[in-house]
N, C-alpha and C positions, 0 to 999 in steps of 0.2 A: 403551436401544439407540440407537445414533449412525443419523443419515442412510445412511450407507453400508451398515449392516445391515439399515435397512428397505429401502431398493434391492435390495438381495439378494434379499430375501425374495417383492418385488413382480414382480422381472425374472424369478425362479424360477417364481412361479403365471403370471406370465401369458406365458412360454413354451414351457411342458408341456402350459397349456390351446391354444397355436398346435399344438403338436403334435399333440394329441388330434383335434384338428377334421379328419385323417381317417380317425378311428375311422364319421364321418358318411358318409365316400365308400367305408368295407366294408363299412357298413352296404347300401347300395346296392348294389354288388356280389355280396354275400350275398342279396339280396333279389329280383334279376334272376339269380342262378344263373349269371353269367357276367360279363366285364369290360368288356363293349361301351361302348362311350363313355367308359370310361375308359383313362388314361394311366399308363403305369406310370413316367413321369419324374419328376412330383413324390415318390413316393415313394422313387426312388431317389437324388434326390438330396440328399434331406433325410439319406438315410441317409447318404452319400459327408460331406456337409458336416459332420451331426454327430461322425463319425469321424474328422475333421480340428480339427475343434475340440477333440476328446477328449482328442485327442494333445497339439497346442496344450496345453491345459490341466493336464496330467501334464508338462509339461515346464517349463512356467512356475515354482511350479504356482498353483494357480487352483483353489480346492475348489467355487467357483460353476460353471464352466464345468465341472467335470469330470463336477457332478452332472447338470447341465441336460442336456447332451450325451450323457453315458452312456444317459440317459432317452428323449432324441429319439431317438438308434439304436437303442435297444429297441423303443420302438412302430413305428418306419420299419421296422425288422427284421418285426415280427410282420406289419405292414401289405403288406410284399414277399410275405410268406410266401402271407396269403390271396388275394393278387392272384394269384400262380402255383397256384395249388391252382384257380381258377374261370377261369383263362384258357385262352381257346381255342386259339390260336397260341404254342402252348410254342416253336417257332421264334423265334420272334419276342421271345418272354420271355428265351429264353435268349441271343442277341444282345445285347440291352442290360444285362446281368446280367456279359457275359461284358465286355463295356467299358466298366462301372462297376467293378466288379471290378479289370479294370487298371489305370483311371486312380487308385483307389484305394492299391493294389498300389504302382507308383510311385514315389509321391508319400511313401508310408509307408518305401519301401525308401530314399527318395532322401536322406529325414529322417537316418535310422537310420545309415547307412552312408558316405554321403559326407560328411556332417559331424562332424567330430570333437568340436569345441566344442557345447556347449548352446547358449550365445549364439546363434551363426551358424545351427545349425538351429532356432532357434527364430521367427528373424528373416524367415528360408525358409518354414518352414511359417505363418508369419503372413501374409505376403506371398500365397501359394496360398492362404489362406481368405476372405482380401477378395476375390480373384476368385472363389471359390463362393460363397460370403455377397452379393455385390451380382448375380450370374447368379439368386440364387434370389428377389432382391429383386426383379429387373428383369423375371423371370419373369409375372408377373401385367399388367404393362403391354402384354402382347403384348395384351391387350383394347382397348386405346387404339382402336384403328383403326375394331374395332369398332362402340364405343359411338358415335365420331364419326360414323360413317357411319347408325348409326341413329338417334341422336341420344336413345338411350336408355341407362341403367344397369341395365337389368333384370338382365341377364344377368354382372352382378357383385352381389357378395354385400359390401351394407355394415359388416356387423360384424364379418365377415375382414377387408376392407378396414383397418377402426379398430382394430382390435386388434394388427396386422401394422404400423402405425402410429405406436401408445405403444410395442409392445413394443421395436420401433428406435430411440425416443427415450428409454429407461429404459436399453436398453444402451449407446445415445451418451451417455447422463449418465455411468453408471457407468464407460465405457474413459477419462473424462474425469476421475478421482476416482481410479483406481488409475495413471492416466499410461500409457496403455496405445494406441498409436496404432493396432496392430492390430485392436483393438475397436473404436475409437471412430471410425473412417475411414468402413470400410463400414456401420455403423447412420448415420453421417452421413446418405450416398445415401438409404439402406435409408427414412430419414426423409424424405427433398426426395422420394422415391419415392413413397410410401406418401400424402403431401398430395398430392401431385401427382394421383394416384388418389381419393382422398377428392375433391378439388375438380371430380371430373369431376357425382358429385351435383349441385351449385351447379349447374354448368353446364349439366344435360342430367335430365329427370325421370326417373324409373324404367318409366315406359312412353313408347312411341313418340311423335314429335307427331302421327302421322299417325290414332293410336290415339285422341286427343285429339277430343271430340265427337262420334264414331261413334254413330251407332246402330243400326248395321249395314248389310247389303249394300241399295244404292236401284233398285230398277227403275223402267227406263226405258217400261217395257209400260204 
């Protein structure tokens, strides 16, 4: 087997296991009986992307991406499904359902129909998946602020982190091997993202400093 088939093989497991990892967060939701604290964005839009990529990938084609992808919107499917079966504010659910749904819709009609050539939609729909592919990268940075301000990483999870990490740098290898600029752009980010997050560890412990030699509350009595 060449380099490029064991890239395959490697980008395949450790993609499906990025996926899997919120089988973790219905587990919780199954377990509290309800959706509170959580968000139903990461999973919809894991679903929007991998369906853009899906596409992407039948039209290239691409039997990596077709599988990887079909897969992701399977479990992002299932994972929508139990989010709405234990949410409280089906309002609410059904709003962002209903403009995921469209931006979806779209994007798919826009592929399909206004371009006549393969090339040109292809080029099109590559183009829109760098933008959801580095939105879903950049997503996680929204903790920056955070962690700065408390001067902790508790509240990031380092082996999501690492994982979210390789996996962007094993797809930047590979859009880099098939000559694929649409791939290999946004794992670029997806990578200078993802250290970027990793480096905030170095920088800052997993608990508070203020947490740092406590030993609990001092009176002054």
């Amino acid at each position: 087997m060449d380099f490029k088939g064991m890239l395959s093989i490697l980008c395949t497991i450790t993609t499906i296991g990025l996926f899997l990892s919120g089988s973790r967060v219905c587990q919780k939701i199954l377990r509290q009986g309800n959706t509170q604290n959580v968000s139903i964005m990461p999973f919809l839009s894991t679903f929007i992307n991998c369906i853009m990529w899906l596409k992407y990938g039948i039209l290239k084609p691409d039997g990596l991406l077709m599988l990887v992808n079909a897969t992701g919107a399977t479990l992002a499917g299932i994972y929508l499904v139990i989010y709405y079966l234990y949410a409280q504010d089906k309002d609410r659910v059904h709003k962002s359902l209903l403009y995921g749904g469209f931006i979806l819709y779209s994007v798919l009609v826009y592929v399909k129909f206004y371009h006549e050539d393969n090339h040109v939609a292809l080029s099109s729909l590559g183009q829109i998946g760098i933008c959801a592919t580095v939105v879903m990268f950049g997503s996680p940075l929204a903790t920056v602020a955070q962690v700065c301000r408390t001067k902790s990483t508790e509240s990031v999870p380092f082996a999501m982190s690492l994982a979210t990490f390789l996996t962007a740098l094993e797809w930047l290898v590979y859009g880099r091997i098939v000559g694929d600029f649409y791939i290999e752009f946004p794992n670029f980010l997806g990578s200078v993202l993802g250290l970027i997050q990793l480096l905030l560890f170095v920088w800052y412990p997993s608990t508070p400093s203020h947490v740092k030699g406590s030993t609990g509350p001092t009176s002054t009595v």
